[in-house]
C-alpha distance (Angstrom), angle and dihedral (degrees) to the residues before:
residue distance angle dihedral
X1 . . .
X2 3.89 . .
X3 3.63 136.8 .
X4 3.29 138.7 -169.1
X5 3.75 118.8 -127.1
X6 3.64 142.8 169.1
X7 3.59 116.6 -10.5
X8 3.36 126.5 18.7
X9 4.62 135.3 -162.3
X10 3.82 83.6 -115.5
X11 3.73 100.2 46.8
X12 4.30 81.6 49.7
X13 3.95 88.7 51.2
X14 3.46 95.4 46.2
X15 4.16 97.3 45.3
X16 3.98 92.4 34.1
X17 4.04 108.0 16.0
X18 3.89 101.2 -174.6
X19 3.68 97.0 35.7
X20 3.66 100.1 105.1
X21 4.29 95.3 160.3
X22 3.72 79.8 83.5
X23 3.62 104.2 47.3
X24 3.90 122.0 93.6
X25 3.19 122.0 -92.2
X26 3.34 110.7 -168.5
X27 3.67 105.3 52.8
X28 4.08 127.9 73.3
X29 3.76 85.2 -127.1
X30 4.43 86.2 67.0
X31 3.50 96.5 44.0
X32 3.81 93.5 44.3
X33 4.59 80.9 50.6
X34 3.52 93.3 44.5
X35 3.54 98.5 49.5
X36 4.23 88.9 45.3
X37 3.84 89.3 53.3
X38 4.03 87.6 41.4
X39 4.03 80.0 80.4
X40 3.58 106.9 79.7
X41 3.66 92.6 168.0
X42 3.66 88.3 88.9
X43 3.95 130.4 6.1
X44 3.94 91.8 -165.5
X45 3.40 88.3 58.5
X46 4.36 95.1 42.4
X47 4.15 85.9 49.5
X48 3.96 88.8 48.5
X49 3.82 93.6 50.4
X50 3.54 86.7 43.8
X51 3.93 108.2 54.5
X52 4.18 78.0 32.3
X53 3.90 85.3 66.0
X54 4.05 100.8 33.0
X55 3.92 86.6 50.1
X56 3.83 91.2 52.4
X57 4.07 97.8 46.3
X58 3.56 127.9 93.2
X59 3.42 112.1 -105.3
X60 4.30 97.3 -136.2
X61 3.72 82.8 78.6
X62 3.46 108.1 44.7
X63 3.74 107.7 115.0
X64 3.69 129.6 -92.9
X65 3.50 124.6 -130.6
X66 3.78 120.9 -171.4
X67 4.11 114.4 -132.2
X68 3.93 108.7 -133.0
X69 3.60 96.4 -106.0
X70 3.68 84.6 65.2
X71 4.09 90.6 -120.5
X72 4.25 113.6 138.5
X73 3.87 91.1 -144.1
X74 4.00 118.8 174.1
X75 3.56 132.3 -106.9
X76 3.57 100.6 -128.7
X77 3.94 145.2 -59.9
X78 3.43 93.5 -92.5
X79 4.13 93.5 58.7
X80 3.49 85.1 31.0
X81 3.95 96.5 65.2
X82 3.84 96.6 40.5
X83 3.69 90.3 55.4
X84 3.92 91.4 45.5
X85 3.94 90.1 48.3
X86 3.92 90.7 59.1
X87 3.59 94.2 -112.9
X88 3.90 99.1 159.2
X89 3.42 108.4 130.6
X90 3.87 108.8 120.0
X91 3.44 100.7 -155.1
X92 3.82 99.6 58.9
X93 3.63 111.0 41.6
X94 4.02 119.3 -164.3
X95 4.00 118.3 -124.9
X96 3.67 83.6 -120.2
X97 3.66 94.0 57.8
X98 3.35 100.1 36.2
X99 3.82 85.2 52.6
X100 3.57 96.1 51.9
X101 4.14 96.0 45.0
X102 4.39 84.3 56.3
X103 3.52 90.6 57.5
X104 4.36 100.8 34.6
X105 4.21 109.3 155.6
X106 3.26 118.9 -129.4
X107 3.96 124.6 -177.4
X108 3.74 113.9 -23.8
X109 4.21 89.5 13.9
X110 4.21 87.8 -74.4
X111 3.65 115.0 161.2
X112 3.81 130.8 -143.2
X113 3.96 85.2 -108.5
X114 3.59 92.6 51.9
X115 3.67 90.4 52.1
X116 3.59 88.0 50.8
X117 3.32 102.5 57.7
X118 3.68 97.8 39.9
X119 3.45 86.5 66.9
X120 3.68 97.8 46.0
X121 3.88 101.5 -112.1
X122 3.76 107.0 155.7
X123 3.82 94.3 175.6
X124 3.88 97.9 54.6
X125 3.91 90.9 39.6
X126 3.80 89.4 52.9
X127 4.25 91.2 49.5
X128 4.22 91.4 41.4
X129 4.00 79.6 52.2
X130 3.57 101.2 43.7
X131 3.88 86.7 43.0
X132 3.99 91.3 54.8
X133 3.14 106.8 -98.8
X134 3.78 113.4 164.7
X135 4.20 109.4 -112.3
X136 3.54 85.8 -173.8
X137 4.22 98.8 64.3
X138 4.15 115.2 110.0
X139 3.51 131.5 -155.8
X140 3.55 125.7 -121.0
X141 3.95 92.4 -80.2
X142 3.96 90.4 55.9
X143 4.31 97.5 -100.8
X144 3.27 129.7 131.1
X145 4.12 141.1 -167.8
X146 3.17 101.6 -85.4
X147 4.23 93.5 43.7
X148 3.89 81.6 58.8
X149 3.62 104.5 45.1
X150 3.58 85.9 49.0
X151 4.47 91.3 49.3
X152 4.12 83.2 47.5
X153 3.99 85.0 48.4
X154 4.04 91.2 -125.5
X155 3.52 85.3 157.7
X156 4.84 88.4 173.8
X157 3.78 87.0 44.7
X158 3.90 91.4 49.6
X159 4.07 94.5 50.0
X160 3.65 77.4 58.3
X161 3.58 98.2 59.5
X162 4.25 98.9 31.8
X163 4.29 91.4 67.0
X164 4.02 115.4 152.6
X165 4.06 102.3 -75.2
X166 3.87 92.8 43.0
X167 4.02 117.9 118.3
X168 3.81 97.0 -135.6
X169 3.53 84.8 179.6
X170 4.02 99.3 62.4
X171 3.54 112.8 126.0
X172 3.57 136.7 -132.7
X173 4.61 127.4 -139.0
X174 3.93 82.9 -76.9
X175 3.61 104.8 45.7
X176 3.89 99.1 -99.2
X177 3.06 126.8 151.2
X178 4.11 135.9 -178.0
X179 3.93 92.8 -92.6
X180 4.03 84.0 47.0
X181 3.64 96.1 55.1
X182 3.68 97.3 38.1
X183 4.00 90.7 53.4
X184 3.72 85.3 47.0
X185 3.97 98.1 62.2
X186 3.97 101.5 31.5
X187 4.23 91.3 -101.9
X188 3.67 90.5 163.7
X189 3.80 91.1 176.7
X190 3.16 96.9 46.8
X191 3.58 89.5 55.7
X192 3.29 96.5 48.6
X193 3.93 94.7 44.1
X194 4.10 85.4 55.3
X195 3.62 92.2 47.3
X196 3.95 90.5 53.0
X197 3.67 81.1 51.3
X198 3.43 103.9 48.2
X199 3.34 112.8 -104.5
X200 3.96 124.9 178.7
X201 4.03 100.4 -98.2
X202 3.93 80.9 174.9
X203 3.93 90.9 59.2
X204 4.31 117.3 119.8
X205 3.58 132.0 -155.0
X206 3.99 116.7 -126.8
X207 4.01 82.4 -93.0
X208 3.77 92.5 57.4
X209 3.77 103.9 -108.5
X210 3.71 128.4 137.1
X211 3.68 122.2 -152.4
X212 3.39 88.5 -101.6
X213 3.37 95.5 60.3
X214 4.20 99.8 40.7
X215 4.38 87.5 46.4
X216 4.13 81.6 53.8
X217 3.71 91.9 46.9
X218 4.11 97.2 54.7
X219 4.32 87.9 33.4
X220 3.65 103.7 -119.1
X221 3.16 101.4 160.3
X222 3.90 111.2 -174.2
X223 4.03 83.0 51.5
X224 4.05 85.8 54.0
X225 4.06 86.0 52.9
X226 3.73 96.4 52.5
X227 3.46 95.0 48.6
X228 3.53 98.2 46.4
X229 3.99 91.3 46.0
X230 3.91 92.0 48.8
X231 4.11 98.6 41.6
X232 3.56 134.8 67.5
X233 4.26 117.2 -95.2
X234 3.94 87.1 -105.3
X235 3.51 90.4 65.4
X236 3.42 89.5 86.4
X237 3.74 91.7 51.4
X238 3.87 95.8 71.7
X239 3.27 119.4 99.1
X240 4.24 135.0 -167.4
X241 3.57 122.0 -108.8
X242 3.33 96.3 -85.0
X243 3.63 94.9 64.1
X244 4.21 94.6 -104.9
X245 4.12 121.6 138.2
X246 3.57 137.6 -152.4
X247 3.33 83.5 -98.7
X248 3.48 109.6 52.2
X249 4.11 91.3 46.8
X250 3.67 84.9 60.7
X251 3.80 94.6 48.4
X252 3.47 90.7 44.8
X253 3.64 106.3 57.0
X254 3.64 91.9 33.2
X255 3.72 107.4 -110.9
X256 3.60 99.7 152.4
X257 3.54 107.2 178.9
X258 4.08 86.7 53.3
X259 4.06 84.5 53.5
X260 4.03 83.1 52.8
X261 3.72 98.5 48.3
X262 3.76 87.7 50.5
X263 3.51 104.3 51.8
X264 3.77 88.6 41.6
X265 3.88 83.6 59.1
X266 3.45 90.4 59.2
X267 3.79 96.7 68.5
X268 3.96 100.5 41.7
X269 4.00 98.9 24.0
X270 3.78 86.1 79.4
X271 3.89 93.5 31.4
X272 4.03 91.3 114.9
X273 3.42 95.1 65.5
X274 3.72 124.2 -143.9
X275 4.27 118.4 -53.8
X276 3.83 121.2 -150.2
X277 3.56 129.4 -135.5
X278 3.83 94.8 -78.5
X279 3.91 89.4 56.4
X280 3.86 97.3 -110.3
X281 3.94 126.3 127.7
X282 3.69 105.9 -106.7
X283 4.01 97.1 173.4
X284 3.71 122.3 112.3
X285 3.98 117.5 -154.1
X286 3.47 88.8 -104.1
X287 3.38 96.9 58.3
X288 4.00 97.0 39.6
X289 3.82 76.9 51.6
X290 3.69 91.2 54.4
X291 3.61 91.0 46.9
X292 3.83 100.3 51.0
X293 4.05 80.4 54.5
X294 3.30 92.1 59.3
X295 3.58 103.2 46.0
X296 3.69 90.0 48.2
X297 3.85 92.6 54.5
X298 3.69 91.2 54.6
X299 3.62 104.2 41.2
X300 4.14 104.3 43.8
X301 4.05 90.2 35.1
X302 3.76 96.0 45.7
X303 3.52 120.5 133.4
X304 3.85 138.8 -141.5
X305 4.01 118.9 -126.4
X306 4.19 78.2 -95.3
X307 3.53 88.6 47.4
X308 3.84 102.3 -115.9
X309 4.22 111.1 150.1
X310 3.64 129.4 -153.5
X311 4.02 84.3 -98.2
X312 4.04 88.7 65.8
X313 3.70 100.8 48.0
X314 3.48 93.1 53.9
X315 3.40 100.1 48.4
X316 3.83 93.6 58.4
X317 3.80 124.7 67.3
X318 3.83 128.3 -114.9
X319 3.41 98.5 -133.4
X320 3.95 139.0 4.6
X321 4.17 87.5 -104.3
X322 4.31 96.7 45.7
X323 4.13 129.0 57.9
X324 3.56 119.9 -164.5
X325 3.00 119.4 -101.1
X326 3.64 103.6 -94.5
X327 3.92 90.0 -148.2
X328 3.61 85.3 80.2
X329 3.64 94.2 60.1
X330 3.46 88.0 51.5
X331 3.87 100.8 56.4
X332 3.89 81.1 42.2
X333 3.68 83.7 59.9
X334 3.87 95.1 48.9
X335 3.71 94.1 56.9
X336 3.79 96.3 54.4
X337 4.11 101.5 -90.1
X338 3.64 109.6 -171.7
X339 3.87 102.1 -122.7
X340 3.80 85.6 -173.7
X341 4.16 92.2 58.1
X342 4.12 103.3 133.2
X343 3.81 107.2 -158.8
X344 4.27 113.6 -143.4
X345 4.09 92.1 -75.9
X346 3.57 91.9 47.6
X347 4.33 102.1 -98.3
X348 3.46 119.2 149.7
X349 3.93 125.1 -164.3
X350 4.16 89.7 -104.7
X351 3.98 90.3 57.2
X352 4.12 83.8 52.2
X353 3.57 92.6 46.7
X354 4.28 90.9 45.1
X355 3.95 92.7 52.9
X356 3.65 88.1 40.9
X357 3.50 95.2 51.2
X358 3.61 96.2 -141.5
X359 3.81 96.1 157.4
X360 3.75 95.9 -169.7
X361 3.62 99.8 40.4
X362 4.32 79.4 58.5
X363 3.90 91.6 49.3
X364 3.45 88.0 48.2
X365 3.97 95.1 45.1
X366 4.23 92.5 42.7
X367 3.71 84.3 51.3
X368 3.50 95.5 63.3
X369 3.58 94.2 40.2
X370 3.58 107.1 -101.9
X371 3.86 104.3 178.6
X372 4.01 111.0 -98.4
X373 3.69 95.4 -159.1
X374 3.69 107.6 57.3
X375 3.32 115.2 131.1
X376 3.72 133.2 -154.1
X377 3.62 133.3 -131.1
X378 3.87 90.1 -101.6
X379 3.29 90.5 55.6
X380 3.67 91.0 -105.7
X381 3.71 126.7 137.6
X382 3.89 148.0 -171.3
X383 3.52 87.0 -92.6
X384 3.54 98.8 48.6
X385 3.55 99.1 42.0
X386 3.68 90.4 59.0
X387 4.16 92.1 51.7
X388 3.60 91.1 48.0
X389 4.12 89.1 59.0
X390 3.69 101.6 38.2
X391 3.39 87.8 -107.6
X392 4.28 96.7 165.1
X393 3.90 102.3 163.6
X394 3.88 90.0 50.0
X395 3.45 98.1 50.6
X396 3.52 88.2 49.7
X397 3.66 90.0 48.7
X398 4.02 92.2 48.6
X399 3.50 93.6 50.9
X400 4.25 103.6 43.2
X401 4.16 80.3 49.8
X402 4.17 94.5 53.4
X403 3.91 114.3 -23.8
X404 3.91 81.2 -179.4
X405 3.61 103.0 52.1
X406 4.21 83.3 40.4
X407 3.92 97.8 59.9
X408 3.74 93.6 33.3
X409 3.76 96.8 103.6
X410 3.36 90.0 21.6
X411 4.30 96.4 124.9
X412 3.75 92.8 33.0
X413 4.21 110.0 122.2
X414 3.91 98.4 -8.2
X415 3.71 144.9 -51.9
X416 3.61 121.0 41.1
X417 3.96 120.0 -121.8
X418 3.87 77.6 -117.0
X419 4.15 85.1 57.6
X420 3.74 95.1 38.5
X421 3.94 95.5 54.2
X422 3.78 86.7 45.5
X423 3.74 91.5 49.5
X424 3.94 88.7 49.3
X425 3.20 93.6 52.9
X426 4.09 107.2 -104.8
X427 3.67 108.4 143.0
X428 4.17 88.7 176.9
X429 3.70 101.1 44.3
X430 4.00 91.3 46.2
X431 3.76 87.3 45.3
X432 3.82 80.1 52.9
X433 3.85 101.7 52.0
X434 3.45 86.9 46.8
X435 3.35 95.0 61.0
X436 3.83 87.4 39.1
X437 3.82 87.3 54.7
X438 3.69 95.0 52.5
X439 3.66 92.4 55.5
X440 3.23 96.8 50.5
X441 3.88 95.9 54.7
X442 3.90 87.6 44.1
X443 4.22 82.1 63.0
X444 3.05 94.5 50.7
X445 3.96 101.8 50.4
X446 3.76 80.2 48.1
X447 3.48 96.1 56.8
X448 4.08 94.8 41.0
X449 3.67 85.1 49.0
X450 3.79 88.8 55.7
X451 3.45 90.0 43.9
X452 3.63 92.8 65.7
């Protein structure tokens, strides 16, 4: 007996119409495709003709295509039983077979309406729909048409697949859902066309994150604004399972106008106040006041599970050629960032900003007193950090703010910055902490001698 597996001509005409090197050639079924996608006048019409011929053939000659781990593996039960019920006459199809053809697996169980609406074909999608095929079928990593239409940002052929009755909340292997993968590539309308429809804003991938959180990560911004409009204010509070916010995503990939929007949230997300059981306001100003404080507190000094804030992952760079944008640190600063944050091993945001050498991200950090002598559970400090990367202008900057508070760790588990810069290789800068160092110790034999 034969089977159909894997791919199929009609899954190839639907994902690739007027490819016909990939079609069968052996079978009635490919000539009847190749002649339908021979008419590139109009590709509804090829698609039609095509799924009108697949529907209508009998499935003992439908082409067999061996996987690449050699395996003949079914189709499905449904093709399965009209093939073992003898079914094969090609002019009158069964509902069961005609059923199963629609919805054929190819590699990695995708259907000819998946393929369809990955590649943003609203015509075919609307026929394979029509036709019966089933919107709701997965592949073999859990995602369906609609949760790819929406990733390729097909926001006409994804109306199409989200009709009344639909779960727009179904879930692929990795927790995605439609909302998820919308948020993901920017699909403002089909955001917006989910939110209409109800869509879980609240929903998390396996990883934790929100779709919130992942449209903050890549920086879409008008994504950021409709989620933030159409969600409660303590949307923003929920963090992945690592720990990160909204917030910190934004600072840490740089997307400062998401970093604006947010913080601006944090004053009129919570402007309604509370309501009490009978549906009146029962806040007074100073307690919506008292509120806003709070929810600032907790969403700009948040902290990951290694205790990193949104303060520390904007004052360190991405990548050795790209600084943050220190405009971020600034609005940080605004909303009360706490320069003095230490994360689990002991870094603070200055120390990120020394290594980095981010010279105005340090002015900005020394001028609102970020501590100079912290010290790190390697010993390491701002100081230090900055000598070990050549980091000339910093050092400078460190030590014209509070030589004192600069060197005061300096000896503490090893090399001196003076050693490290040495080490490294920078003649100037050790020349400069040694200079640094010498003034220092003149201080303080001044102030003993005062002493006395």
């Amino acid at each position: 007996m034969q089977r159909i597996i894997e791919a199929t001509p009609f899954s190839f005409a639907i994902g690739s119409p007027f490819d016909t090197k990939r079609m069968a050639t052996s079978t009635s079924q490919g000539s009847a495709i190749r002649t339908a996608a021979a008419a590139e006048a109009s590709f509804a019409a090829a698609a039609a003709a095509a799924a009108a011929a697949f529907e209508a053939a009998d499935p003992s000659h439908v082409a067999r295509a061996q996987p690449t781990d050699g395996a003949t593996r079914p189709l499905g039960p449904q093709l399965n039983l009209a093939i073992d019920s003898g079914e094969t006459d090609p002019h009158a199809p069964s509902p069961v077979r005609r059923q199963s053809l629609l919805d054929l697996r190819g590699p990695r169980g995708i259907t000819p309406l998946m393929l369809a609406a990955r590649s943003g074909h609203l015509a075919v999608v609307d026929y394979l729909v029509a036709a019966g095929a089933n919107v709701m079928a997965q592949s073999e990593a859990g995602c369906s048409a609609a949760l790819l239409a929406a990733q390729e940002d097909h926001a006409a052929v994804f109306g199409a697949l989200t009709k009344p009755g639909v779960d727009l909340d179904m879930r692929q292997a990795d927790g995605c859902t439609a909302l998820l993968m919308a948020a993901a590539s920017g699909s403002k309308r089909c955001v917006e066309h989910l939110l209409r429809c109800k869509a879980d804003v609240f929903v998390q991938r396996n990883d934790g994150a929100t779709a919130l959180l992942i449209a903050c990560i890549n920086g879409h911004v008008p994504v950021v604004r409709l989620l933030l409009e159409a969600g409660p204010p303590s949307m923003m509070e929920m963090p992945d399972c690592h720990g990160v916010t909204c917030l910190m995503a934004a600072a840490q990939y740089g997307h400062e106008e998401v970093v604006d929007m947010l913080l601006s949230d944090l004053i009129i997300g919570d402007g309604s106040g509370t309501r009490s059981n009978d549906g009146t306001h029962e806040s007074s100003s100073l307690k919506k006041g008292e509120e806003v404080e709070g929810r600032k507190e907790r969403i700009v000094n948040a902290r990951t599970l290694t205790g990193m804030s949104a303060l520390h992952f904007a004052c360190q760079r991405r990548d050795e050629a790209t600084y943050e944008d220190e405009a971020i640190v600034h609005a940080l600063l605004r909303y009360d960032a706490d320069v003095a944050a230490e994360a689990v091993d002991g870094t603070t945001p200055l120390m990120l900003a020394c290594s980095h050498g981010d010279e105005a991200v340090v002015h900005a950090m020394l001028q609102h007193h970020a501590p100079i002598d912290a010290v790190r559970q390697d010993g390491m400090t701002a100081l230090k950090l900055a000598a070990l990367h050549g980091r000339e202008r910093v050092v400078r900057a460190l030590l014209n703010a509070n030589v004192e508070a600069a060197f005061r760790h300096d000896e503490l588990c090893g090399n001196t910055a003076h050693d490290l810069a040495l080490q490294c290789g920078h003649a100037s800068l050790a020349a400069m902490l040694r200079n640094g160092i010498a003034k220092q110790f003149s201080r303080q034999s001044s102030s003993s001698i005062h002493t006395n």
